[in-house]
C-alpha positions as CSV (number, residue, x, y, z in Angstrom):
1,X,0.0,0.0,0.0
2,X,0.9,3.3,-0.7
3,X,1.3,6.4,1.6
4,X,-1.4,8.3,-0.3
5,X,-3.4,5.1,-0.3
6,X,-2.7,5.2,3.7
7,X,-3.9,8.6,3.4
8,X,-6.9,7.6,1.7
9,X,-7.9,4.9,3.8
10,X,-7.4,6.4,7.5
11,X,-9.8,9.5,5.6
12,X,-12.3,6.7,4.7
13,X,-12.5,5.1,7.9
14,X,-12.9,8.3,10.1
15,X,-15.4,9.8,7.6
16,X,-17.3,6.7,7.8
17,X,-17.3,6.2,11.3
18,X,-18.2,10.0,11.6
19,X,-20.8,9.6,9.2
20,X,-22.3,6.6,11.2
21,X,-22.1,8.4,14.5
22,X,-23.9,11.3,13.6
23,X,-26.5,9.5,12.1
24,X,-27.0,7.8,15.2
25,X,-25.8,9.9,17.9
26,X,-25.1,13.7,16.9
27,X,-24.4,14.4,20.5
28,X,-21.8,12.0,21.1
29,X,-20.0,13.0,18.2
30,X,-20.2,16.8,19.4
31,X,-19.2,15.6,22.3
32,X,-15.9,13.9,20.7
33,X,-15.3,17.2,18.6
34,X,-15.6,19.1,21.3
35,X,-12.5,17.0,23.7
36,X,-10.7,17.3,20.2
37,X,-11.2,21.3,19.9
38,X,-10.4,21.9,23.7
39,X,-6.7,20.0,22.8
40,X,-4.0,22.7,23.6
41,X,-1.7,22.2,20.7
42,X,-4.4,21.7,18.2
43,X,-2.8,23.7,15.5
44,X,0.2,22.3,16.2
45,X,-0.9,19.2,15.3
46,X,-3.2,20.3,12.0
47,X,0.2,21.9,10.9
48,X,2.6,18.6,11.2
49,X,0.2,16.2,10.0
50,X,-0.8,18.8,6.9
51,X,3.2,19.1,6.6
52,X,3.1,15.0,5.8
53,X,0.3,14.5,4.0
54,X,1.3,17.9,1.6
55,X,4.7,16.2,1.4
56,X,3.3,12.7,0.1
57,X,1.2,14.3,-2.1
58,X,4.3,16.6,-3.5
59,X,6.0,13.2,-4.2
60,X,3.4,11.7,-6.1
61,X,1.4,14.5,-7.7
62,X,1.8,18.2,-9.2
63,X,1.1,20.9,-7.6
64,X,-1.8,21.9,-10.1
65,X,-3.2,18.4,-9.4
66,X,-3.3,19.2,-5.4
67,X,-4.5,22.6,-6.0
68,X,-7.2,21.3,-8.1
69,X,-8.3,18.9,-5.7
70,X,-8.1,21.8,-3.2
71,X,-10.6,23.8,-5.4
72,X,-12.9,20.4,-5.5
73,X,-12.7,19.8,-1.4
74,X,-13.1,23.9,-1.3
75,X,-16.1,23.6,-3.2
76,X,-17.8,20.9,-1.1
77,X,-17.4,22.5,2.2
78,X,-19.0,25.7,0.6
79,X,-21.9,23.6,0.0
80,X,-22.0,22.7,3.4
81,X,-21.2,25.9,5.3
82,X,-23.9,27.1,2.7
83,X,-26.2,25.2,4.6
84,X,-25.6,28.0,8.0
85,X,-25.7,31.0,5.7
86,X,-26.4,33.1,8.6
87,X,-24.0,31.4,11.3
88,X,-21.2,31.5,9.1
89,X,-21.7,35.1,8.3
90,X,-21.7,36.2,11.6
91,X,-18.1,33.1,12.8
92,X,-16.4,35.1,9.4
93,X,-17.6,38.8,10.9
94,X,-16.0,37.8,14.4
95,X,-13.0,36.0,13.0
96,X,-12.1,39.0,10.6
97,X,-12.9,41.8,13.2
98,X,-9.7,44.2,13.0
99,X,-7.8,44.3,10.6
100,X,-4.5,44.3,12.3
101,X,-6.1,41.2,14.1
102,X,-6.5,39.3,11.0
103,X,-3.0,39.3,9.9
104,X,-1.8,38.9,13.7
105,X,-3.8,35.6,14.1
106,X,-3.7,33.8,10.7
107,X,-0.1,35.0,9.3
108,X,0.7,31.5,8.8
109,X,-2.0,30.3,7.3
110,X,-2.4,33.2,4.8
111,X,1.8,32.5,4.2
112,X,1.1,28.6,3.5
113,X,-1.6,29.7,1.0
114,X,0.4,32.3,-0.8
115,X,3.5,29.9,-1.1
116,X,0.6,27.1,-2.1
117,X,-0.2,29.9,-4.4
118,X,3.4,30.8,-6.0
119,X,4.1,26.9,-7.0
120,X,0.9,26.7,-8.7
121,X,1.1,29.4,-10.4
122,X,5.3,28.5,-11.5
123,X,4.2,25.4,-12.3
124,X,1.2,26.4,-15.0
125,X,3.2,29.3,-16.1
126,X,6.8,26.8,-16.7
């Protein structure tokens, strides 16, 4: 098996059992997110684990190809958020707030993006 078949099937198997736990038991799985959200090095984590998948995807695919399936992904959890019009309005008005704020709090993520950005763009334009 490969690592992005690895990938593939630990994202199967969580989806699935997230899938079958809401269906069953929405409570218990807020419950679970909520432990998860309250872990003190979250980001930490999210960044690491993001570092290895991005880098087993860089071995076996271009960066147009991840950036594409970025756009695909993108598109589906607009569908969902589209669902809580209003509630993700207001999370977006309180997350952007000042604008000195914004930069202050999400400098890294905005760098990762442009940088995701960049070797897109390098690799359409090569």
């Amino acid at each position: 098996m490969t690592a992005l078949e690895t990938i593939a099937l630990i994202l199967i198997i969580v989806v699935a059992i997230k899938i079958l736990v809401i269906a069953f038991s929405p409570k218990s799985w807020f419950g679970f997110a909520k432990s998860i959200w309250k872990t003190p090095y979250l980001g930490i984590i999210y960044f690491i684990l993001a570092a290895i998948v991005f880098y087993y995807l860089a071995m076996e695919l271009t960066m147009v190809q991840i950036l594409a399936t970025t756009a695909f992904v993108g598109l589906l959890m607009g569908l969902q958020f589209s669902r809580y019009s209003k509630e993700t309005l207001s999370f977006f008005q309180k997350m952007l707030g000042k604008k000195s704020e914004v930069w202050k709090k999400n400098w890294l993520y905005i760098l990762i993006w442009v940088i995701l950005l960049v070797l897109g763009l390098i690799e359409i334009l090569a």
